[in-house]
N, C-alpha and C positions, 0 to 999 in steps of 0.2 A: 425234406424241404431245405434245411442247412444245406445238404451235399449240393441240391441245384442251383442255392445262392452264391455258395461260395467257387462252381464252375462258371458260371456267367460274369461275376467277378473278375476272374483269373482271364477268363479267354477276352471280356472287356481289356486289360490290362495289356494283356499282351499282344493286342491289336492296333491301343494305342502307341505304345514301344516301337510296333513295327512301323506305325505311318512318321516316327518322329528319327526313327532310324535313319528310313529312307530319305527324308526332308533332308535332313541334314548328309547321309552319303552324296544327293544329288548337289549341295552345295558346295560340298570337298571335291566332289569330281569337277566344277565348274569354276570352282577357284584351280584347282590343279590343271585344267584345258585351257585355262587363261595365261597361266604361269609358265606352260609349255609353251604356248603360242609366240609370248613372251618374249623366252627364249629363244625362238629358233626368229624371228625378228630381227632381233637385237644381231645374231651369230649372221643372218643373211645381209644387214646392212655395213653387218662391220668386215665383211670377208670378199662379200661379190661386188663387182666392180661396176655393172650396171642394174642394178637391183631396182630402178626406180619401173624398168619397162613389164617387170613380171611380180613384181609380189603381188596386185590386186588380185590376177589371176592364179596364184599361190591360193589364199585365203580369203576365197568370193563371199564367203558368208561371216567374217570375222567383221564386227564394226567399229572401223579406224578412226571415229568422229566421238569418239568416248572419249571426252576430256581428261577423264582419266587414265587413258590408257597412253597418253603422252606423258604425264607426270611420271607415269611409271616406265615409260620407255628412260625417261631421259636417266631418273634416278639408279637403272639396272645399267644403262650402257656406259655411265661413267666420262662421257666425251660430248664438251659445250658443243664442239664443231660437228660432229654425227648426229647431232640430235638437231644443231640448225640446219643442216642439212634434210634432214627427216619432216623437219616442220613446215620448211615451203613446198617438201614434197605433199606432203597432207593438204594443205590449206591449197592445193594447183591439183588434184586430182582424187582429194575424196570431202569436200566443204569441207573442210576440220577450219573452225574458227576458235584460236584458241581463249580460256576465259580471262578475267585478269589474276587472277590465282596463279594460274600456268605459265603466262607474261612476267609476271612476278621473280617468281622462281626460278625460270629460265633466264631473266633479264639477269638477275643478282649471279647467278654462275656464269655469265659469259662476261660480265665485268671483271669476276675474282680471276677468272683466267686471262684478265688481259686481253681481251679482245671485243675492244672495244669499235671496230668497223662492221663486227658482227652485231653488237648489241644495238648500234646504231641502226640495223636494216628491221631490228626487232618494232622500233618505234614506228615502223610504217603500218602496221598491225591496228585496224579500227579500234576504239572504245580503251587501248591500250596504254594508264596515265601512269609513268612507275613513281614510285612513293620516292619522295625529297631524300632520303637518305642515301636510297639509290640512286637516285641524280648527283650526289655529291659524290659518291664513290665512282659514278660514271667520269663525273668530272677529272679526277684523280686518274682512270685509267686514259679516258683522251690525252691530259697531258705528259703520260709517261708515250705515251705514241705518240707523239708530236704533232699530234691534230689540236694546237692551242687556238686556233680562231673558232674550230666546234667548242671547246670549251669554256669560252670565253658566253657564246653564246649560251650555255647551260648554264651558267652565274645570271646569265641576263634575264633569263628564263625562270630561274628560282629568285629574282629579286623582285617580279612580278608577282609573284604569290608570297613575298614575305620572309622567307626562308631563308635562314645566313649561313653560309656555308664556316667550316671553322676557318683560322687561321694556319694553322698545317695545310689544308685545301690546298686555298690561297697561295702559302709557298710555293706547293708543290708543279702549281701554275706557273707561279714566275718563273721559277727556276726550268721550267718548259718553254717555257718563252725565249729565256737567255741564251739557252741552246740553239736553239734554231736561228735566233736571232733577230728576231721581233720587239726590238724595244719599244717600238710605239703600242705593242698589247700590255707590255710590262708596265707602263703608263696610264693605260686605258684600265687595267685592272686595281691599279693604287687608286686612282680615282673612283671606280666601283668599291673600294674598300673604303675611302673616306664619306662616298653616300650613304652608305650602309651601316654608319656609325663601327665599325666593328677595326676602325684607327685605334682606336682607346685600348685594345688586347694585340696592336702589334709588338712582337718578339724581335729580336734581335735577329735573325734571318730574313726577317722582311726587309728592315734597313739595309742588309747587307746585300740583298738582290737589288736595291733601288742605288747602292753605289757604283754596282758592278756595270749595271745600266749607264749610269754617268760615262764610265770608263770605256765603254762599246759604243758608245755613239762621242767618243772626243774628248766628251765633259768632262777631262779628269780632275779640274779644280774644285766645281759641282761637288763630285764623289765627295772629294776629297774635305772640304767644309759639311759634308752632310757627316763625314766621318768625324769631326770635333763636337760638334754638335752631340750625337750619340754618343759620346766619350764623357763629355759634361752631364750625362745623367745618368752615369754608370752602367753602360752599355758596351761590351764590348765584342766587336765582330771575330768572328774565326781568321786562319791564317790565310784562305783562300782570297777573301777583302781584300786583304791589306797588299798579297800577292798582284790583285789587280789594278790596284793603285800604283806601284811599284812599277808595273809595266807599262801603264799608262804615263807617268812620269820620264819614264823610260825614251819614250816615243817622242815628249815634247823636250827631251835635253833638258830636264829638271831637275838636275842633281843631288839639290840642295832639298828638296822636296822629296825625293829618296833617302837624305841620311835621317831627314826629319820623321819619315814613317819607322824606319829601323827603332830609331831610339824610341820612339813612341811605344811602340812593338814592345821595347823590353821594360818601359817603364809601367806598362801594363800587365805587363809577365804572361807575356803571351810571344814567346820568344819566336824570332827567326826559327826557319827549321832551311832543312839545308836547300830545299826548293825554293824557299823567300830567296835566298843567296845567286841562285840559279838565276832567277827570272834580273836580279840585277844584274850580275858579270854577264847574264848572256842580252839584256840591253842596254851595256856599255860598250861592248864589241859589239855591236850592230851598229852603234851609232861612232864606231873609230876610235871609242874611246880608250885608252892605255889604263885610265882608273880601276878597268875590271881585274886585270891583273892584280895591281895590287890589294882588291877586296877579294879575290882568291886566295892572297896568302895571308892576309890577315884570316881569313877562316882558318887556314889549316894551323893559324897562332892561337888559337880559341879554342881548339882542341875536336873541330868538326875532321870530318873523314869522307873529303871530297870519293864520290863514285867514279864506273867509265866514261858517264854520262856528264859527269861537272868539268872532268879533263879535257874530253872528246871537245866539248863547249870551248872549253880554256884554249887549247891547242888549235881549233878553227881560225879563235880570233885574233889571238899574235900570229895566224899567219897573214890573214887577214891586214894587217899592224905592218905588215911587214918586219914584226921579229920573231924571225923563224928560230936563229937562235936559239933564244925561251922558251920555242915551242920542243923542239929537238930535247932541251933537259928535261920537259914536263914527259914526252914520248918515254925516254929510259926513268923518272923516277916512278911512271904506272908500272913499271916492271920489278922495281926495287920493292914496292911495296904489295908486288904481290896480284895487281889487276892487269890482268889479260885484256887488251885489244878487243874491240869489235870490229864490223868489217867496217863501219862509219868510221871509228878513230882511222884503220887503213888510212882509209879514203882519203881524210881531211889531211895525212902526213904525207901521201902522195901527191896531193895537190900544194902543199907548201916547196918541198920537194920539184916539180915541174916550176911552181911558180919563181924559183931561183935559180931553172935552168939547169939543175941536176937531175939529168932522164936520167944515166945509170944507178944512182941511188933510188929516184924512184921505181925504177924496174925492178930492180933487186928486193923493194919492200912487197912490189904488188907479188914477187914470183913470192914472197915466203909469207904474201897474205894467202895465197893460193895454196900453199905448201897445209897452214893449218884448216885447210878444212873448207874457209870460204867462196863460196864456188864464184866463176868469172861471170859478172854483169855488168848489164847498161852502167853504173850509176860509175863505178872501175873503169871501166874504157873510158867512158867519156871525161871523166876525170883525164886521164891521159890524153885523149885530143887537145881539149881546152887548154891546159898547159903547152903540148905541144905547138898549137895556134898564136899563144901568148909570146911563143918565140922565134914566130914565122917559119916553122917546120912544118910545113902545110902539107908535103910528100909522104911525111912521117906520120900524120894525123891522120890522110887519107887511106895507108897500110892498114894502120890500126882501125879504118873506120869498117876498110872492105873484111879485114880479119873477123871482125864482131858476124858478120854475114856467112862467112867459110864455118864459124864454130855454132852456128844456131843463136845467136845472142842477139834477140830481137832491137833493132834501131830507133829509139822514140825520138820523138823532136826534140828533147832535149839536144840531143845527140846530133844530128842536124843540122838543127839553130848552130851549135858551137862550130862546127866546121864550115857551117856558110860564112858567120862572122871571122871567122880566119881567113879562110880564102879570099872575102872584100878586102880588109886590111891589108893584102901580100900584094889585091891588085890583081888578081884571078875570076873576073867577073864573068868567063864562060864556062869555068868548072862551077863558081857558086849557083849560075843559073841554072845547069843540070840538074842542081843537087836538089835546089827549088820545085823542079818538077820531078823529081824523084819521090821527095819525100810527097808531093800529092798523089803523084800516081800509087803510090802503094796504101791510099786512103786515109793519114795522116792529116787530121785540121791541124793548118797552118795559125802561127799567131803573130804579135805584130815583130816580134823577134825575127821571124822568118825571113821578113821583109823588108824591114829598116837599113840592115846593111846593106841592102845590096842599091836599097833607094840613094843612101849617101853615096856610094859608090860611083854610079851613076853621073851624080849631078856633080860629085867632083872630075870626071872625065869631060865633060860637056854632056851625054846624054840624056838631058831634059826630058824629052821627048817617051825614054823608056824609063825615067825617074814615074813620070805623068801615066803610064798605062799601068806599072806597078800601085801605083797609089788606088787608084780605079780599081783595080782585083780586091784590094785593101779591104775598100768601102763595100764594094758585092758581097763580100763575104761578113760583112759588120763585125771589120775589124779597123779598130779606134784607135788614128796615128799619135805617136806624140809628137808633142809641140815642134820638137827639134828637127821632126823629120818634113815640117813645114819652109823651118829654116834653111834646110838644103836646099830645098826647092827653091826660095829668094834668091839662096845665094850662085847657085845656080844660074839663076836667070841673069841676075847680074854680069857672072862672069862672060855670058851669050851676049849682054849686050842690051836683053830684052827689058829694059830698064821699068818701062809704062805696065807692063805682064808685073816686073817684082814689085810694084808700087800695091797692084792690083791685090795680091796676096798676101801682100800684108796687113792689108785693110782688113782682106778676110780671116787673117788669123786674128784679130781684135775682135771685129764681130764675134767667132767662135768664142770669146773670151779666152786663147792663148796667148800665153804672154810668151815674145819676141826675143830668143838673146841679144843681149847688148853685140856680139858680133855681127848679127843680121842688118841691125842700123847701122852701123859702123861702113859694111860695104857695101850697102845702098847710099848711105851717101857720099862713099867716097867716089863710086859709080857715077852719083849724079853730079858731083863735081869738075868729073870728065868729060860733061857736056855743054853744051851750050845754051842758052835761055830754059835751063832746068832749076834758076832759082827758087823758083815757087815752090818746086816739088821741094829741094833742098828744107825749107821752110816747115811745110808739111811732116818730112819726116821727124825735123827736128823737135817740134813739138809733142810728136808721139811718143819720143824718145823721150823725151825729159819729161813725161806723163806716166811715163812706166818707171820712173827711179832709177835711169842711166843717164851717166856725163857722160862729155866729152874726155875725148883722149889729147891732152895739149898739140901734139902736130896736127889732127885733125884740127881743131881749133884755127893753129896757123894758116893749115890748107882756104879752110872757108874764110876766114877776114881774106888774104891773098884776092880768092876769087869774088869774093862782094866788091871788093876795093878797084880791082880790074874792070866789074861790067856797072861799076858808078851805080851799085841796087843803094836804095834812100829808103830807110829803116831806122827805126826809134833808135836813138841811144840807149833806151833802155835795156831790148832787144840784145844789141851787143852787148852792155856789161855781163845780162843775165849769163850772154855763150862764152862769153872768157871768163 
């Protein structure tokens, strides 16, 4: 009786072992068919090039609409873009709607990777809300892509439901903005930060984006007062600031307002570095000034160690200056101390060089920039034209222009431009106009460079007429003349005779709001003094003139009492004192 209890026992036992065996073998085997599947998925999307047209028919009985089996595609394949890829394929030809879980997790990896044009297509996904955190780090990837007006609206978006993005955010916005150069967003988002109460935790980078702002749209006074301001509460901005100030100063001939930022600079002890330096010598010499010079060598008396880059700058702009001289010492002392030449320093010694009418010197430096290594470009020849041009060597310039063509050395419009404006100035108005349609034909957009010389040209020959249809090509093409090449056109007319025509155009350079050289008046109305019952006009223009802040030039003056006095015109006293 024991022996048959304890066989019943035994074979119970080991019957159950077996059904628990199996249970779970078929569960390894169906984890391990999923895992394979998996895999060869994962290898088929990532290898074949049209995979979307055959995998159904691959694995017709596999089901693709497992939520899960997308978390685990994307987690094994390693790749945000393969797996958005994979997912409009699903959700387009097997229903897969993915849940927010999946949304989730996929959204937050194609943020971290920066791609954010991708996680934006993610949001078109029904029932798909990503959590505030994720919005803000969305935020953060938009503005590293330069999509700040979508991010602007994800601030707008989370101010709606309450959420404050930090102040880094914020920055990293602005500083998105300034780049591209949207200062009206970098405004629109201070103003979102002062609604949102979260002014109270601005940093010193936030001020520092809002002056640089100032500086990009003109403000630099603005900047500059927001910059003392921050200073009186112990706030002090990085070198970059203070840089944009400096430049902006720069621009308006503020000089005084330049040494004011330096000394600031070191009474904060946030010293000049050799860039701050840079951005002034290099807008003092933009603006002709000699000053820069000498704040170059006061640096290298302070014990800085100007680069190729602070000389190359130095050396432009006394040529610039017209003292080539100074620049010629600065040329041999980068050598004394050791700094090799770039091909720009070349350039800018070649063009001092041309511009004194020394071609064999300059030949000789381009042959031994050539010699080290520099290979021959646009930016080289054309230097050598422009000089050339500069000293009506127009035969010389057109050698070197066709030579750039014989060695493969593609022609930009730089290059172009300089030679049509040589050849107006020599007086060569049927070689410039070849060149005109040259540089179109070879599909080259023209700019207003293109055309201005050849417009003054023109209208000093008498040519009106081909001044008038060049202007017209101008416009077709929405290219915006300047002022001066309206004033050809007057003067032009004048000299034809067509006096009522220059009355006409001048009018309309006022309308346009351009303002008129004082030449343009001057022989309009010395024009209409040449004629007869043209007092009124005389009149007329006078007042435009002296509307605009031009006098008279005392023999003019003569000229007109003379002719008032001769046709008996009866006019205030006033009137006269004001014209003498």
């Amino acid at each position: 009786m024991m022996t048959m209890l304890l066989r019943r026992r035994t074979t119970s036992y080991f019957r159950n072992l077996t059904t628990e065996t199996t249970t779970q073998q078929g569960n390894c085997d169906k984890d391990q068919n999923f895992t394979q599947i998996l895999n060869e998925i994962c290898t088929i999307t990532r290898t074949k090039p049209r995979w979307e047209n055959t995998l159904l028919s691959q694995y017709p009985f596999f089901n693709f609409s497992n939520p899960n089996f997308f978390i685990h595609y994307h987690n094994h394949q390693k790749n945000s873009f393969l797996s958005l890829r994979f997912l409009h394929w699903l959700t387009s030809h097997c229903g897969f709607s993915p849940d927010q879980s999946s949304c989730d997790v996929f959204f937050d990896a194609l943020v971290d990777a920066g791609a954010c044009k991708a996680a934006k297509s993610l949001l078109d996904y029904p029932h798909f809300t990503p959590k505030n955190a994720s919005l803000e780090s969305y935020i953060r990837c938009l503005a590293n892509g330069g999509m700040v007006e979508e991010a602007f609206d994800v601030f707008v978006s989370l101010k709606k439901v309450g959420f404050l993005p930090s102040v880094s955010t914020f920055n990293v916005s602005l500083l998105a903005c300034l780049k591209v150069g949207r200062t009206d967003l970098v405004w629109k988002l201070y103003e979102h930060m002062l609604e949102s109460g979260v002014v109270a935790s601005i940093d010193v980078k936030t001020v520092g984006y809002l002056i640089k702002a100032f500086c990009a749209e003109n403000k630099v006074f603005n900047g500059y007062e927001l910059l003392r301001q921050v200073l009186e509460k112990g706030l002090c901005p990085d070198n970059t600031v203070f840089n944009s100030l400096i430049t902006g100063f720069c621009k308006e001939g503020e000089y005084t307002r330049v040494s004011e930022i330096l000394h600031i600079m070191i009474s904060v002890k946030c010293n000049p570095s050799i860039y701050t330096y840079q951005e002034v010598i290099n807008g003092l010499f933009k603006r002709k000034n000699a000053e820069g010079f000498r704040v170059f060598n006061d640096l290298k008396d302070r014990g800085y160690f100007p680069d190729n880059v602070m000389y190359t700058t130095v050396i432009k702009g006394l040529c610039d200056i017209g003292w080539f001289g100074e620049a010629r010492k600065l040329w041999f002392e980068m050598f004394h101390k050791g700094l090799v030449p770039n091909e720009h320093t070349y350039n800018v010694m070649i063009y001092g060089y041309c511009k004194i009418g020394d071609f064999v010197e300059a030949r000789k430096l381009y042959e031994e920039m050539c010699g080290r290594g520099y290979a021959e470009t646009v930016v080289s020849y054309t230097t050598m034209i422009s000089g050339l041009c500069l000293h009506g060597k127009t035969d010389e310039a057109l050698s070197l222009f066709h030579e750039m063509s014989r060695k493969g050395i593609a022609r930009d419009l730089i290059s172009y431009n300089s030679l049509i404006k040589g050849l107006c100035q020599k007086g060569e108005i049927v070689k410039a106009t070849d060149l005109l349609h040259e540089l179109l034909a070879q599909g080259l957009e023209p700019s207003v460079s293109s055309f201005t010389p050849l417009i003054k040209r023109l209208c000093e020959v008498g040519d009106i007429e081909g001044a008038k249809t060049l202007l017209k090509d101008m416009h077709d093409r929405h290219l915006e003349p300047v002022a001066s090449t309206h004033d050809y056109i007057i003067i032009g007319l004048c000299k034809e005779g067509n006096l009522t025509q220059g009355m006409e155009w001048l009018l309309n350079m006022l309308s346009w709001k351009l303002k008129p050289k004082e030449q343009t008046f001057e022989h309009l109305i010395d024009s209409l003094t040449q004629e007869d019952s043209r007092l009124d006009d005389i009149l007329i223009v006078l007042d435009l003139m002296f509307r605009e802040g031009y006098r008279l030039k005392e023999s003019l003056i003569h000229s007109l009492v003379s002719k008032f006095s001769k046709e008996n015109f009866h006019f205030p006293n006033l009137f006269l004192e004001e014209l003498v």
